[in-house]
C-alpha positions in Angstrom: -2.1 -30.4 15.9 1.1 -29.5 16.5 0.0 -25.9 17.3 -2.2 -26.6 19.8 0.6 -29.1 21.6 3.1 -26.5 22.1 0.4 -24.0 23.0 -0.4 -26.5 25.5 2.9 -27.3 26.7 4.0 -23.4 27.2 0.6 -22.9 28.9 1.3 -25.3 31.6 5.3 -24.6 31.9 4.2 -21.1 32.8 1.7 -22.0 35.6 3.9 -24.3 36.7 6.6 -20.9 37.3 4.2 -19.0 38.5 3.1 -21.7 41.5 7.0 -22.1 42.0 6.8 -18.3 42.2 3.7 -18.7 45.0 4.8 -21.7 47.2 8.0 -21.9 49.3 7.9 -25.5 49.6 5.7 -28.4 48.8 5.4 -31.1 50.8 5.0 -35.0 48.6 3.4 -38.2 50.7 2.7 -41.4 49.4 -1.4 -42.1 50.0 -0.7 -45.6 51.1 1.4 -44.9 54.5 0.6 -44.0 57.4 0.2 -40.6 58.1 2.1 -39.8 61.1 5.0 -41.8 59.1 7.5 -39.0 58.0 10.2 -40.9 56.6 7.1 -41.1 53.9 7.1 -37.7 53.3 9.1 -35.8 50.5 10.2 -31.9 51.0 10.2 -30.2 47.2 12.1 -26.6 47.6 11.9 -24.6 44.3 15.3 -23.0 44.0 15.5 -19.2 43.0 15.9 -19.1 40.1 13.1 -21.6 38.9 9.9 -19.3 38.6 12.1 -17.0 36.4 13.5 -19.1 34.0 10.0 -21.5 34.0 7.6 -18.7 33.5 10.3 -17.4 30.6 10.4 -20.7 28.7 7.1 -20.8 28.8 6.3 -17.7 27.3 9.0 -18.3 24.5 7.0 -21.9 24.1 3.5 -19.6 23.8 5.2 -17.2 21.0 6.5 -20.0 19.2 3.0 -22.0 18.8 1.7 -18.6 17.6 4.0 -18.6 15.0 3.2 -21.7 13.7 0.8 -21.9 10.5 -2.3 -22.5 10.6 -3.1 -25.9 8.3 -6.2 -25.1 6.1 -8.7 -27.5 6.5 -10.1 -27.3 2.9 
């Protein structure tokens, strides 16, 4: 179980680099305001150094749930 957690967790910490890596900025609104409302809107800007260091501790994450052992189901 525990295995397939941090394999899981790595997995998804390095496509969340990787689309850091891709997008300059992502843009947040709320589904229940109006649209032309921008005050409702919410700018996310990854800074530099982000992809790097997510896509890195991700694949640290991935080599580390390899490493675990396998429990024998018996």
């Amino acid at each position: 179980m525990w295995r397939s957690l941090f394999l899981a967790v790595g997995a998804y910490i390095c496509l969340l680099g990787v689309e850091a890596l891709a997008l300059e900025k992502a843009i947040l609104k709320r589904p229940d305001q109006d649209p032309l409302n921008q005050q409702a809107q919410q700018e996310v800007v990854p800074p530099d150094w982000a992809p790097w260091s997510l896509m890195g501790g991700g694949a640290i994450v991935l080599l580390y749930s390899f490493s675990i052992p396998r429990r024998n189901q018996g």
